[in-house]
Structure formats: structure tokens, C-alpha cells
VEXBALO-439502 format. One line per 8 residues: number of its first residue (from 1); their letters; for each residue y, x, z of C-alpha. Coordinates in nm, 4 decimals, padded with zeros to 6 digits. Layout:
N
NUM) A) Y:X:Z | ...
END
This chain:
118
1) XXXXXXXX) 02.4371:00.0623:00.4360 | 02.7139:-00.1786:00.2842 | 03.0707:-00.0803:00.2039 | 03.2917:-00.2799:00.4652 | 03.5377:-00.3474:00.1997 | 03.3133:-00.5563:-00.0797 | 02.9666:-00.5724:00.0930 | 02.8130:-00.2956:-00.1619
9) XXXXXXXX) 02.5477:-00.0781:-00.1497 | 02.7081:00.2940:-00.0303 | 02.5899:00.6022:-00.1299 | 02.5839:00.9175:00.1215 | 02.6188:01.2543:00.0123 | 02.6153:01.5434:00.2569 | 02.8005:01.8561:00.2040 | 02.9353:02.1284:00.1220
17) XXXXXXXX) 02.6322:02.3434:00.0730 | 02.3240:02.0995:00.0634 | 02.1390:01.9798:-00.1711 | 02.2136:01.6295:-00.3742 | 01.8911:01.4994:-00.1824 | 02.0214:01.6008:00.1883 | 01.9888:01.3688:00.4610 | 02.2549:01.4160:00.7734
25) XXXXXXXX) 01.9372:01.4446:01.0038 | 01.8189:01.7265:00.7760 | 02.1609:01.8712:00.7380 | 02.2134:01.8927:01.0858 | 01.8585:02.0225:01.1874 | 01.9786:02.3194:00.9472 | 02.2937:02.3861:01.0739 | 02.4111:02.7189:01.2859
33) XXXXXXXX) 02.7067:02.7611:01.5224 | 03.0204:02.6952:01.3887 | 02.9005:02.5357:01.1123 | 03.0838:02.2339:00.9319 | 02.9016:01.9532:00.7902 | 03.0939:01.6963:00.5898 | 02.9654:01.3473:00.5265 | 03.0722:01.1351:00.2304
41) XXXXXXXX) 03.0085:00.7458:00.1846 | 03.0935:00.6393:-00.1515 | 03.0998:00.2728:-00.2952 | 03.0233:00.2859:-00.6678 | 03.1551:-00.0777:-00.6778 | 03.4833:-00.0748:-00.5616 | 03.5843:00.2734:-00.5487 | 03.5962:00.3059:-00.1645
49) XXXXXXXX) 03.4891:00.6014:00.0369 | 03.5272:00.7649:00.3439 | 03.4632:01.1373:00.4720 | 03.3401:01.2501:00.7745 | 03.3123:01.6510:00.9624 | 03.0595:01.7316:01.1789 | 03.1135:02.0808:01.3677 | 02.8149:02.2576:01.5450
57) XXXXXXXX) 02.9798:02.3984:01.8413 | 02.6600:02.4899:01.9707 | 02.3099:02.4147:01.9430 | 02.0529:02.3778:02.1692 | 01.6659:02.4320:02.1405 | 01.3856:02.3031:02.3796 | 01.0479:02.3735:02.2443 | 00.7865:02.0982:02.2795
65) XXXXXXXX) 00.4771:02.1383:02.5373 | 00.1606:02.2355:02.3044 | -00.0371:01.9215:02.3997 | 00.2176:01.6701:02.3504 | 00.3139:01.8267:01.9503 | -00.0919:01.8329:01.9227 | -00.1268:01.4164:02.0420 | 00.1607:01.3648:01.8008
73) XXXXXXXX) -00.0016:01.5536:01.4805 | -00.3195:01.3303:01.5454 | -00.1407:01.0045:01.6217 | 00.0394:01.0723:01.2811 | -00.3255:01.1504:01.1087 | -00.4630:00.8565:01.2365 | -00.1828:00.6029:01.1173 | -00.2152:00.7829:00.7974
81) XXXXXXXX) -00.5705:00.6692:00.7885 | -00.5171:00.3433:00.9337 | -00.2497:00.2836:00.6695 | -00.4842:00.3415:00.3321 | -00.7594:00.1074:00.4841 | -00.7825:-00.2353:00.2864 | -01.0439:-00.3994:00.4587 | -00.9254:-00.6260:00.7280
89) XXXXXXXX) -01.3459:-00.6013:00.8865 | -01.3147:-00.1943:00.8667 | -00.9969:-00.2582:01.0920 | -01.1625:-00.4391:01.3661 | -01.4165:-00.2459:01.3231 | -01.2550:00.0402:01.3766 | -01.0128:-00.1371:01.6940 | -01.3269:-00.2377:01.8341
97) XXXXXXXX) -01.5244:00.1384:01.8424 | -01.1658:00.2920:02.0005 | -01.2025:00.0332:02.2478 | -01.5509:00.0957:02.3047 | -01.4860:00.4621:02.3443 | -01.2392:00.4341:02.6327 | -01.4322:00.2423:02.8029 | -01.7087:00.4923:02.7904
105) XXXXXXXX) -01.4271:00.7651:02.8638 | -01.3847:00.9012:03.2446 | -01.0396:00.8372:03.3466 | -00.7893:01.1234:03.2732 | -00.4547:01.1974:03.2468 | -00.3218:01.2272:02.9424 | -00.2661:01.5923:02.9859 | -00.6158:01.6668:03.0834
113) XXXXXX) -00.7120:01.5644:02.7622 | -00.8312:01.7908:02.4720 | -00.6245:01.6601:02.2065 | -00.7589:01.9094:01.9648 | -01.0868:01.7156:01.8961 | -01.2188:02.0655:01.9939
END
């Protein structure tokens, strides 16, 4: 983020009672009702800053279907993998077997699937 007034990097610091290493995402996710959450944007290099409040008026929770936070745990796993792999011939390698496997696969809908591995 850049200060609008000299084009420096701004620091953000969220507050009052988070941690130095708070993110607003986190600090929100934390948050109960009637909760304020103030958000400060600081430039270092020309002494401008800005606050903003957030109040939690209410929150609402949906839970997540099982199978859907299950495909998203192995999708993450599997990037995670991908990621440390070097080789540019494991990776095709690799592309080519998924391939190979849906092929081979009946068709299903993604929620008929055993995402578990199990």
C-alpha cells in the first residue's frame, strides 16, 4: 500500500487489543458483537496517517458442507507438493498421470466423490 500523499510504503497496525502482527482479516475473524476494531495506516516518511473503526454489529456464521472443507484441505496439500517440486519432467509427469487417472475415472459429480482418499 502507498501513502497518497508522497507515494510511501504505509504501515497498518490494527487495534486496540491485537497483537503488533494482526492482520484486519484476522482481527475481524476474532471479533464479537459490539466490538470496535480500529485501523491505523501510518507513513514513516512523511508523517501521514489515517484511522479507521470498524464496529461488529453482528456477526454471522454459516458452516461449510464437510466435503467441500475436505476437497479444499487436499487441493491445499497438493499445491503444497506441487510447489517444492524442482523438476520441470516430475511436473509433466505428474500432469500427465492426473490426466490419465480421469480418464480412467467413471463420471461423477463432484459431490459423489470420496474426497478423503479413503
Amino acid at each position: 500500500m502507498e501513502c497518497p500523499a508522497c507515494g510511501g510504503p504505509v504501515t497498518i497496525e490494527v487495534g486496540p487489543n491485537q497483537p503488533l502482527s494482526a492482520s484486519v482479516a484476522d482481527a475481524l475473524l476474532a471479533a464479537d458483537e459490539n466490538e470496535q476494531i480500529t485501523v491505523t495506516r501510518n507513513c514513516w516518511a512523511c508523517g501521514w496517517n489515517e484511522e479507521r473503526s470498524v464496529s461488529i454489529d453482528s456477526i454471522e456464521i454459516t458452516e461449510g458442507e464437510a466435503h467441500v472443507v475436505k476437497r479444499a484441505v487436499l487441493l491445499n496439500e497438493i499445491t503444497d507438493e506441487l510447489s517444492t517440486i524442482d523438476s520441470l519432467a516430475t511436473l509433466k509427469d505428474v500432469l500427465a498421470e492426473v490426466r490419465r487417472q480421469r480418464r480412467l475415472e467413471p463420471t461423477t459429480t463432484e459431490t459423489d466423490r470420496d474426497t478423503t482418499g479413503e
